[in-house]
N, C-alpha and C positions, 0 to 999 in steps of 0.2 A: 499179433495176438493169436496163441493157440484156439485153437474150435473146439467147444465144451462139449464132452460122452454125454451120453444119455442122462447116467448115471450121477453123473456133474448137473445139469438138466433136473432130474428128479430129488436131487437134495436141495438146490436153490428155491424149488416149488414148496416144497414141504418146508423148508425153515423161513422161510416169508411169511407163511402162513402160522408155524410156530410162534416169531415173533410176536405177528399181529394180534397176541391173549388165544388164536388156534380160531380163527374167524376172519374171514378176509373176502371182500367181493374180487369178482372174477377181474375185473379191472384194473383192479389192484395186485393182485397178481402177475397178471401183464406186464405190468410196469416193472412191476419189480426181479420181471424173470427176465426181461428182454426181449421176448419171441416174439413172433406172428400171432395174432389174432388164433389162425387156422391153426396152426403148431401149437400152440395153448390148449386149443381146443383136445387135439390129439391126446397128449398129456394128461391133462384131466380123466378125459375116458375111458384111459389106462389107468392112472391113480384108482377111480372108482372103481370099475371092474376087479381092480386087484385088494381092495380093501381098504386101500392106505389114507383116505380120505372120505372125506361125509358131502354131498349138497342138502343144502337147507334152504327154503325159502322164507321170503319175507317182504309182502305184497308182491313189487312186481322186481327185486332185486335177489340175485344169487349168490349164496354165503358157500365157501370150502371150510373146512375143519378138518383136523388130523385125527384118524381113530387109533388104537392101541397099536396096530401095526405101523405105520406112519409115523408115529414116536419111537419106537423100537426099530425102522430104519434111519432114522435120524442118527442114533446112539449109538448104531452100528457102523455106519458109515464114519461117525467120529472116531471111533476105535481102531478103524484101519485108515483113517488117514495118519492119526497121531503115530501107529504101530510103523509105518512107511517114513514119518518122518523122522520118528528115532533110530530108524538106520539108515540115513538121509539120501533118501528116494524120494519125497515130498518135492 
């Protein structure tokens, strides 16, 4: 099994969380990204620093959301992958 880029990495984060109505705890994420706890944690820090995601609370649990950017790499990413698939590099 090839080893996922970063980049591979940050679209699985963000469309998990897309799925999920754009609201997902962090546990849930995990799960569905496959990584480490710590690596997880990485990722996020980066997501938010860079805009592409919201934390929200709610009592003692932690919600992610995608913000305008975060959807607009989403949609980006889809564009060059289908672009790479139609001249079959995919």
């Amino acid at each position: 099994m090839a080893k996922r880029t970063k980049i591979n990495i940050v679209y699985d984060i963000l469309k998990a969380i897309c799925d999920k109505n754009n609201k997902m705890l962090q546990t849930h994420i995990l799960y569905s990204s496959n990584l480490s706890y710590h690596v997880l944690e990485e990722y996020l820090r980066n997501l938010l620093m860079n805009n592409m995601i919201v934390e929200t609370h709610d009592r003692t649990k932690r919600f992610y959301g995608l913000t305008d950017k975060g959807f607009e790499f989403l949609e980006r990413y889809s564009a060059v992958v289908e672009f790479k698939e139609s001249f079959g590099l995919g």
